[in-house]
C-alpha positions in Angstrom: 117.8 170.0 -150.8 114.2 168.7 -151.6 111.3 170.7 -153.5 107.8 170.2 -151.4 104.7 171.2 -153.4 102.0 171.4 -151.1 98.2 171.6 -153.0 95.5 173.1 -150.4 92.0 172.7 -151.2 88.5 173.1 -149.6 86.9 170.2 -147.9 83.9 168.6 -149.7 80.8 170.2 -148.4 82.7 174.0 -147.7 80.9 176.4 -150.2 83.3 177.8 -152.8 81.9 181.5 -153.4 85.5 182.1 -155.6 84.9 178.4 -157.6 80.7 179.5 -158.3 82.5 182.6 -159.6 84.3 181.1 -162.2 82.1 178.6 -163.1 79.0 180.8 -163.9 81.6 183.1 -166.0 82.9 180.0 -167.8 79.4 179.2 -168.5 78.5 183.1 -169.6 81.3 182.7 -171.5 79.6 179.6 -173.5 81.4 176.8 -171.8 78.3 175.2 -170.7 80.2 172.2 -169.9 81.8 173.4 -166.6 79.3 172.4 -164.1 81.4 173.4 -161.4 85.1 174.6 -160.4 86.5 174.8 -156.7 89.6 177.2 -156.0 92.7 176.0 -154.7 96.2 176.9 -153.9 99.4 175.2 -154.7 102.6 176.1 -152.8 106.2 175.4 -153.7 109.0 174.8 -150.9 112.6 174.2 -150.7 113.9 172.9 -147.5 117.0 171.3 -146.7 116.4 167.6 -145.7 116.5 165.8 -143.1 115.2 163.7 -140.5 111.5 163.8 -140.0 110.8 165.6 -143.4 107.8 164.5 -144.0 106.3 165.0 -140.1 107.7 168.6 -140.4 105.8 169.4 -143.3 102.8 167.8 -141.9 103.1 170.6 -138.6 104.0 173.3 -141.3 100.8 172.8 -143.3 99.0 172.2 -140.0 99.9 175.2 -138.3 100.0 177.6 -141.5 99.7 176.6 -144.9 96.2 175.3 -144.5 93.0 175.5 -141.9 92.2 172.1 -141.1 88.8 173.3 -140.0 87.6 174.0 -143.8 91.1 172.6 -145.7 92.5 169.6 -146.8 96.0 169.5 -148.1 98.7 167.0 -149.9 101.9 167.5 -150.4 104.8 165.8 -152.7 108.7 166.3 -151.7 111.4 165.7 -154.6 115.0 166.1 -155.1 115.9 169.6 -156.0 117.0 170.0 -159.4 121.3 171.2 -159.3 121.3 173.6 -161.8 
């Protein structure tokens, strides 16, 4: 079993109306020192693996964890932890 943590983020250039949010409260808020802040997600998978792990997760993200249009993504697989 691996854990995949896939980060999604906006591509340089695509306005962040969410990340302009926080930063003008941050700076209402008197952290002047956040000149800007860009929103995100960050998604945790367990798979079972196999061959072609990496490929797989590629078409995953491709086709539905991120829009490649406006999104870039990255994505690190580890062993699960046996608990």
């Amino acid at each position: 079993m691996k854990n995949v943590i896939v980060n999604v983020t906006l591509k340089t250039g695509v306005l962040d109306p969410q990340g302009k949010a926080i930063q003008e409260s941050l700076n209402s808020l008197g952290y002047k020192e956040v000149q800007q802040a860009r929103v995100g997600k960050s998604i945790e998978l367990q798979v079972k693996d196999g061959p072609n792990l990496e490929e797989r997760i590629k078409e995953m993200c491709d086709k539905l964890l991120a829009n490649p249009v406006i999104e870039e993504y990255s994505f690190v697989v580890e062993e699960a932890v046996q608990s």
